[in-house]
PyMOL CGO cylinders between C-alpha atoms (Angstrom):
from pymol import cmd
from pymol.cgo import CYLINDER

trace = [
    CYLINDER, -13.75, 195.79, 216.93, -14.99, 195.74, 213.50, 0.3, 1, 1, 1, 1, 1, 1,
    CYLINDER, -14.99, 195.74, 213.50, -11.91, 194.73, 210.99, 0.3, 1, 1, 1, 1, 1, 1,
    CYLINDER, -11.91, 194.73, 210.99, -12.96, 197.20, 208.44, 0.3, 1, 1, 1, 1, 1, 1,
    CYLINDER, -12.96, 197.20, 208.44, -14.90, 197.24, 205.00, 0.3, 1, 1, 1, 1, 1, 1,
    CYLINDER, -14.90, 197.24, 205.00, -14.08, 194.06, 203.14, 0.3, 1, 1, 1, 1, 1, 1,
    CYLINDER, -14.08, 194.06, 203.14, -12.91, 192.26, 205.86, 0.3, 1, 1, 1, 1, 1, 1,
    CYLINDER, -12.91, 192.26, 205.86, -14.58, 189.16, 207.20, 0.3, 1, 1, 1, 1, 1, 1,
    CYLINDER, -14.58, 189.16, 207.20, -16.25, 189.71, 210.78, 0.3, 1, 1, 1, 1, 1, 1,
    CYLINDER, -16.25, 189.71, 210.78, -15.18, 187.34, 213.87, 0.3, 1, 1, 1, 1, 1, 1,
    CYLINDER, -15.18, 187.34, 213.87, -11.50, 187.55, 212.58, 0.3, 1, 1, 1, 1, 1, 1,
    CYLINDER, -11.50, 187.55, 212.58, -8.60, 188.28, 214.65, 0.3, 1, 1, 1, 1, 1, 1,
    CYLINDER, -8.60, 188.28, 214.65, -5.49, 190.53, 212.90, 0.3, 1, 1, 1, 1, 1, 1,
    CYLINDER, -5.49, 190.53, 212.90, -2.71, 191.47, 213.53, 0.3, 1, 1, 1, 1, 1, 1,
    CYLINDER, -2.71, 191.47, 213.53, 0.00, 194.28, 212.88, 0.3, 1, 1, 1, 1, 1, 1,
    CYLINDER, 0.00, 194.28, 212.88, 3.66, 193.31, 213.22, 0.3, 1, 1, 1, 1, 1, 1,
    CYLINDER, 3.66, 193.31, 213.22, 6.13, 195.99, 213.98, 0.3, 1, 1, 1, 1, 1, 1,
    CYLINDER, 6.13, 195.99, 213.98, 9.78, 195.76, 214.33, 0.3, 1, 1, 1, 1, 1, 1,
    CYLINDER, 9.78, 195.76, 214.33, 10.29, 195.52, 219.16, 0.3, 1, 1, 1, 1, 1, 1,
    CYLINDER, 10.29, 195.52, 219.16, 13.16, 194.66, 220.89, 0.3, 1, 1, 1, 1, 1, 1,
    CYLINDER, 13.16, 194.66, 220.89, 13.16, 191.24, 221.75, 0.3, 1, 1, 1, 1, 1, 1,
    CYLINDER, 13.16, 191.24, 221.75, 11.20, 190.59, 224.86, 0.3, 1, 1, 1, 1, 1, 1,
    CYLINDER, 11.20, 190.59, 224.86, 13.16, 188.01, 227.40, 0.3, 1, 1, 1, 1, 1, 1,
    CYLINDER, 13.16, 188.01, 227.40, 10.61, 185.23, 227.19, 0.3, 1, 1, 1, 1, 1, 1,
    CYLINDER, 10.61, 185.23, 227.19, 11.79, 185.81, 223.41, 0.3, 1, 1, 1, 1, 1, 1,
    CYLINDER, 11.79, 185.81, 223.41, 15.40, 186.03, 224.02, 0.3, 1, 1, 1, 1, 1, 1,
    CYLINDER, 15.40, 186.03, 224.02, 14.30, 182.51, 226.35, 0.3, 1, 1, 1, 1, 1, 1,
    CYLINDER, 14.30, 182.51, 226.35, 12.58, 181.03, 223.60, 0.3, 1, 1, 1, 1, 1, 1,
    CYLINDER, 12.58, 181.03, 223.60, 15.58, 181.56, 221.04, 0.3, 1, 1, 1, 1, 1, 1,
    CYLINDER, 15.58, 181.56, 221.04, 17.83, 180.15, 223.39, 0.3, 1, 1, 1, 1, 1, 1,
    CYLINDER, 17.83, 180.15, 223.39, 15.78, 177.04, 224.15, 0.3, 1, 1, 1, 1, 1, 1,
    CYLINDER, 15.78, 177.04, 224.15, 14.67, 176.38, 220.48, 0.3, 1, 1, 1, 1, 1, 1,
    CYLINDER, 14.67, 176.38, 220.48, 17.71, 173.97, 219.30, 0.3, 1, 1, 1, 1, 1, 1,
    CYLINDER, 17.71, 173.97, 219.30, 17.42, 172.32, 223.00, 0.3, 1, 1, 1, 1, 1, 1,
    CYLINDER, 17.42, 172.32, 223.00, 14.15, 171.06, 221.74, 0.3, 1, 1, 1, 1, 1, 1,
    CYLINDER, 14.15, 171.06, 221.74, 14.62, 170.89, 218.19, 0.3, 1, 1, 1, 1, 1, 1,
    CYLINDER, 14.62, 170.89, 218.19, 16.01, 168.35, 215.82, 0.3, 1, 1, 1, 1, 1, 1,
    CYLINDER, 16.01, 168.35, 215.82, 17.74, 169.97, 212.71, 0.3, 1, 1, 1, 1, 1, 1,
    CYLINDER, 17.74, 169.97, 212.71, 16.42, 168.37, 209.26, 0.3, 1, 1, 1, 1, 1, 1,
    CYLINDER, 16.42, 168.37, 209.26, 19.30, 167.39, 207.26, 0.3, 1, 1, 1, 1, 1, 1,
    CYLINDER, 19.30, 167.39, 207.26, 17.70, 165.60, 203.80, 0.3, 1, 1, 1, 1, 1, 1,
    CYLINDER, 17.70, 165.60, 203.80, 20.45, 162.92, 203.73, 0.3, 1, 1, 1, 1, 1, 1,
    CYLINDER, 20.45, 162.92, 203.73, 20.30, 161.73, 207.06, 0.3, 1, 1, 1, 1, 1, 1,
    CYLINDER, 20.30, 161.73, 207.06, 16.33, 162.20, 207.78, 0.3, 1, 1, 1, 1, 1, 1,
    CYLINDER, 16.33, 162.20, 207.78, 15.35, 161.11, 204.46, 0.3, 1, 1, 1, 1, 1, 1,
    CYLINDER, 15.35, 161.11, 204.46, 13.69, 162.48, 201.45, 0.3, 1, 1, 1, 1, 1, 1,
    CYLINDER, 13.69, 162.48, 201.45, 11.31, 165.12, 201.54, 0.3, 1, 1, 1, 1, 1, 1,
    CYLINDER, 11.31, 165.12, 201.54, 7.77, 164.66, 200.12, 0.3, 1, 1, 1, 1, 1, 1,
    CYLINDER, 7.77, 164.66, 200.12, 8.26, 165.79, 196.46, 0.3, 1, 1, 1, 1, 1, 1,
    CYLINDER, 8.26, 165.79, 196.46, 4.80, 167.13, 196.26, 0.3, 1, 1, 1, 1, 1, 1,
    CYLINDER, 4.80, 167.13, 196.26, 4.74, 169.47, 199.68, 0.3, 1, 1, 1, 1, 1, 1,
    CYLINDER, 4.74, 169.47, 199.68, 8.74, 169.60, 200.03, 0.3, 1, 1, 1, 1, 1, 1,
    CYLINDER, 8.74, 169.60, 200.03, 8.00, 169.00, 203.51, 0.3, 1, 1, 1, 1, 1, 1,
    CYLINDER, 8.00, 169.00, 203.51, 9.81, 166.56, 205.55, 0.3, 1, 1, 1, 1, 1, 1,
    CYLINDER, 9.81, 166.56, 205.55, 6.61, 165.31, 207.81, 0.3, 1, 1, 1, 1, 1, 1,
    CYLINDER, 6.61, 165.31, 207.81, 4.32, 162.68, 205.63, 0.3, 1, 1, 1, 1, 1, 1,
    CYLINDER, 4.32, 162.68, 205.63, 3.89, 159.08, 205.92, 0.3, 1, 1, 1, 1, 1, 1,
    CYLINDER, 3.89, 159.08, 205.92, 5.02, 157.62, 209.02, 0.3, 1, 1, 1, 1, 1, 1,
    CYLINDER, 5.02, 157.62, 209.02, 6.85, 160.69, 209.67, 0.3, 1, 1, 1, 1, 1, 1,
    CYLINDER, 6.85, 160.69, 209.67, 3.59, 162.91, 210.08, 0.3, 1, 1, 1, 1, 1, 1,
    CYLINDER, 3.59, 162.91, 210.08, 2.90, 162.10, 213.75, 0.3, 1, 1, 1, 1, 1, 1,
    CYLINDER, 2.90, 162.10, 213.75, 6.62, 161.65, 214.57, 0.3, 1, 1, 1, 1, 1, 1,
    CYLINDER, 6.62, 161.65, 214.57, 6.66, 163.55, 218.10, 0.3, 1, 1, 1, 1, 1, 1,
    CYLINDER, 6.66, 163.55, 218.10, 10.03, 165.14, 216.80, 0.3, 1, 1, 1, 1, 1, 1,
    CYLINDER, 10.03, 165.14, 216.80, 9.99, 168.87, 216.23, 0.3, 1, 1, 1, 1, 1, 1,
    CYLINDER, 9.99, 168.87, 216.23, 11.99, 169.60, 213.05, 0.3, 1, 1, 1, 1, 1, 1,
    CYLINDER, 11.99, 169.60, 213.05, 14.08, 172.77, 212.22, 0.3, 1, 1, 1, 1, 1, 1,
    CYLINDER, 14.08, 172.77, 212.22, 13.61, 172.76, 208.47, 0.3, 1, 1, 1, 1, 1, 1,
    CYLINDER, 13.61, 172.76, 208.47, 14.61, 176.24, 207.09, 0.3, 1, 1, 1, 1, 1, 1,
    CYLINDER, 14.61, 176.24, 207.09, 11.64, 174.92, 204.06, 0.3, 1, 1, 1, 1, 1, 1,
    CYLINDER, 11.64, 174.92, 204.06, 14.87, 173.49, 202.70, 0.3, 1, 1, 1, 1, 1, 1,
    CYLINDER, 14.87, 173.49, 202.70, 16.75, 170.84, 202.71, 0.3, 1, 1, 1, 1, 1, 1,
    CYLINDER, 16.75, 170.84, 202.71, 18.72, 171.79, 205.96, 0.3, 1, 1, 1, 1, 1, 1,
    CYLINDER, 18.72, 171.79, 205.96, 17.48, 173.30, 209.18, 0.3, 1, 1, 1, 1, 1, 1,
    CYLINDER, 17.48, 173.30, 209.18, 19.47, 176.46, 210.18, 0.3, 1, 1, 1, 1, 1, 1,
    CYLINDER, 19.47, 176.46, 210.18, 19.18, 176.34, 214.18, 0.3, 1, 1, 1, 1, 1, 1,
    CYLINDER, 19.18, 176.34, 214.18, 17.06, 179.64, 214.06, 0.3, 1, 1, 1, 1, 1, 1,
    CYLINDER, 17.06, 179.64, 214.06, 13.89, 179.99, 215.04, 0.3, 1, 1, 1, 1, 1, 1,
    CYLINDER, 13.89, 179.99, 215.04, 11.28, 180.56, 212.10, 0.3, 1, 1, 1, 1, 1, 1,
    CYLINDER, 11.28, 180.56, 212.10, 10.01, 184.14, 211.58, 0.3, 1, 1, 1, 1, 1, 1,
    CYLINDER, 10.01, 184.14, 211.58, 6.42, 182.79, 211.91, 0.3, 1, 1, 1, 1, 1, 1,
    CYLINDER, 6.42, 182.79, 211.91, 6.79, 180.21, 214.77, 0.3, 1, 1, 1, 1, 1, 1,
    CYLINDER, 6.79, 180.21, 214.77, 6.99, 183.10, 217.31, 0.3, 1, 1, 1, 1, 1, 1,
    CYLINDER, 6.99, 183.10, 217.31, 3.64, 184.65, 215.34, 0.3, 1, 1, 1, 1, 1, 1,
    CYLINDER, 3.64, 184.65, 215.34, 1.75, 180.63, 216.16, 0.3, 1, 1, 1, 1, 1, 1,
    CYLINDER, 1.75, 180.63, 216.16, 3.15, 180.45, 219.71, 0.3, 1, 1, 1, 1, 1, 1,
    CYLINDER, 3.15, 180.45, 219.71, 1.74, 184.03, 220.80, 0.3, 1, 1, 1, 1, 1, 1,
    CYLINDER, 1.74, 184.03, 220.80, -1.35, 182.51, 218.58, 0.3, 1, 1, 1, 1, 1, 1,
    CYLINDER, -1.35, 182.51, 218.58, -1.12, 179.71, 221.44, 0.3, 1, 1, 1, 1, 1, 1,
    CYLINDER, -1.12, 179.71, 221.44, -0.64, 181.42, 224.22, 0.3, 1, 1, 1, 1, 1, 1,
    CYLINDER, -0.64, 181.42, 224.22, -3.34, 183.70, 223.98, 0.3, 1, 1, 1, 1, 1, 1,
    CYLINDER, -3.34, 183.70, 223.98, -6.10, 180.81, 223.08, 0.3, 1, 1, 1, 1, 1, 1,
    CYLINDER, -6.10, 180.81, 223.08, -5.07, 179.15, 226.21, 0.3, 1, 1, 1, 1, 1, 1,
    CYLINDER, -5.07, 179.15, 226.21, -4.83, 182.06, 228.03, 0.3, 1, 1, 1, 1, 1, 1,
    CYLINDER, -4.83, 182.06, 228.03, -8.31, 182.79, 226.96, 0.3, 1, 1, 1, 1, 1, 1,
    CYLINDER, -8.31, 182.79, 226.96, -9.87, 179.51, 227.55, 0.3, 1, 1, 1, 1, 1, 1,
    CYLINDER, -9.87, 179.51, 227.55, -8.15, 179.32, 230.67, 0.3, 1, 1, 1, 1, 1, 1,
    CYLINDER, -8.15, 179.32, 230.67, -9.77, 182.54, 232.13, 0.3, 1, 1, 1, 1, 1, 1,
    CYLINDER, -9.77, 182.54, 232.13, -13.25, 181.53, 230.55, 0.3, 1, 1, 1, 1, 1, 1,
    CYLINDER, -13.25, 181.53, 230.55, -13.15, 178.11, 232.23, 0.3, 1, 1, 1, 1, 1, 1,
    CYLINDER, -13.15, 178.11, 232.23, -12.32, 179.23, 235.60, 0.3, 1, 1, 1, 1, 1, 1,
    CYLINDER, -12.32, 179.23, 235.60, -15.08, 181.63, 234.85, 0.3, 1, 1, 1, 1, 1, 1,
    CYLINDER, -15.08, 181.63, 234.85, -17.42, 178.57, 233.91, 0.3, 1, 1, 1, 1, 1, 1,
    CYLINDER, -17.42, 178.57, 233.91, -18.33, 180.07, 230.87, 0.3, 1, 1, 1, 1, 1, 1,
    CYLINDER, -18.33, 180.07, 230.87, -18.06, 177.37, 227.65, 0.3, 1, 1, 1, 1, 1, 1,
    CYLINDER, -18.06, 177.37, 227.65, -15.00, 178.22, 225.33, 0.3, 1, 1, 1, 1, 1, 1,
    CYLINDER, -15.00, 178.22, 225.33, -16.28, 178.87, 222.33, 0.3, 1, 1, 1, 1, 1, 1,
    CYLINDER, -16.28, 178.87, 222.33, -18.12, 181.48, 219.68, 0.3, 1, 1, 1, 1, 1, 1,
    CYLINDER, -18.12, 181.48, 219.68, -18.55, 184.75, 220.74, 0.3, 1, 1, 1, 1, 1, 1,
    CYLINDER, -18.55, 184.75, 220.74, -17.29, 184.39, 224.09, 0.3, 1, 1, 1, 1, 1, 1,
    CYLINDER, -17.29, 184.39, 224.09, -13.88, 183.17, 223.40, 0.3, 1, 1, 1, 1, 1, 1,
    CYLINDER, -13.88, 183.17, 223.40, -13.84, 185.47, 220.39, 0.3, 1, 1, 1, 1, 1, 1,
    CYLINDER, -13.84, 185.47, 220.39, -14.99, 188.25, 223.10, 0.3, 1, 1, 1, 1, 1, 1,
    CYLINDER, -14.99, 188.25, 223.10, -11.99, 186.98, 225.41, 0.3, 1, 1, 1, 1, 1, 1,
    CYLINDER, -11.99, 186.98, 225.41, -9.18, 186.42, 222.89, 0.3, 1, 1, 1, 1, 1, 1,
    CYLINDER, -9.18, 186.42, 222.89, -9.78, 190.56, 222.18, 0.3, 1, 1, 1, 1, 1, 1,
    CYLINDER, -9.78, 190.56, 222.18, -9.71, 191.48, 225.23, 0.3, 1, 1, 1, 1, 1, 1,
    CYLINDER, -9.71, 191.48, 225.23, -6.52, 189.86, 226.04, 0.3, 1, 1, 1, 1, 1, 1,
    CYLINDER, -6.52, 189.86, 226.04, -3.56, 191.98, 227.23, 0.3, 1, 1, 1, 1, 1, 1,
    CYLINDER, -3.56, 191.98, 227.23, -0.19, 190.07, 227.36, 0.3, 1, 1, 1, 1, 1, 1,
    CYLINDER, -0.19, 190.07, 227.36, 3.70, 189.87, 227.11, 0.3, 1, 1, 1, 1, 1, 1,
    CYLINDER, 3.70, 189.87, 227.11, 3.80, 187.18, 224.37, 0.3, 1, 1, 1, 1, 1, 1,
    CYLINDER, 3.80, 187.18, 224.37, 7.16, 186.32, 222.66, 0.3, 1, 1, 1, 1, 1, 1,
    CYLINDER, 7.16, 186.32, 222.66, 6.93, 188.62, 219.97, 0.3, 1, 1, 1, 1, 1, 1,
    CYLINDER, 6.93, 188.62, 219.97, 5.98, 191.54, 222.34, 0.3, 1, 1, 1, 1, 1, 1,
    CYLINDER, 5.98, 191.54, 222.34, 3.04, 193.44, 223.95, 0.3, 1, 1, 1, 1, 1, 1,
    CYLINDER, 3.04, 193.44, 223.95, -0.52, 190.89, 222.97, 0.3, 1, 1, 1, 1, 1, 1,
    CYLINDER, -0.52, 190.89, 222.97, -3.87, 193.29, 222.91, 0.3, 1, 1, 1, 1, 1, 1,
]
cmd.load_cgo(trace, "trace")
């Protein structure tokens, strides 16, 4: 559908609302510091004093994923907007998946066409 006046065509939005927490959320939660590391500044080292972030020079392609809290210690909890980029996942590959069996190329308008017609249970609820 059309976004609305103003709002750039070929754009995907969302609305968040306040859901119980699904169980491949509660999952999720519960698996996060399994496959996390927790950032602690002293023992990981400095953070980049430009970004603050921990992950730049031979750090940026460390395979390690890092609990930060954008501070200088992680806090074991899963950030707001991680849940918002792994629905963001899911549905791409869900979408590319269907297309490909289909044989249809995974791009432009028909992945745009797929990724709104998706209907899922993502981690932050109900994806359509």
């Amino acid at each position: 559908a059309d976004p609305g006046p103003g709002l750039a065509p070929g754009f995907l939005f969302t609305n968040i609302r306040k859901e119980p927490p699904t169980q491949r959320k509660r999952d999720f939660d519960s698996n996060f510091t399994l496959w996390t590391t927790c950032y602690n500044a002293s023992k990981h080292g400095i953070r980049n004093s430009t970004s603050m972030l921990p992950f730049y020079g031979a750090a940026l392609n460390d395979p390690v994923y890092w609990d930060t809290d954008y501070g200088p210690f992680g806090d074991k909890k899963v950030d707001f907007w991680a849940s918002f980029v792994y629905d963001s996942v899911l549905a791409y590959a869900y979408a590319i998946s269907n297309l490909t069996k289909m044989q249809i190329p995974p791009r432009g308008p028909a992945l745009l066409k797929k990724l709104k017609s998706t209907d899922l249970e993502g981690i932050t609820g109900r994806l359509r």
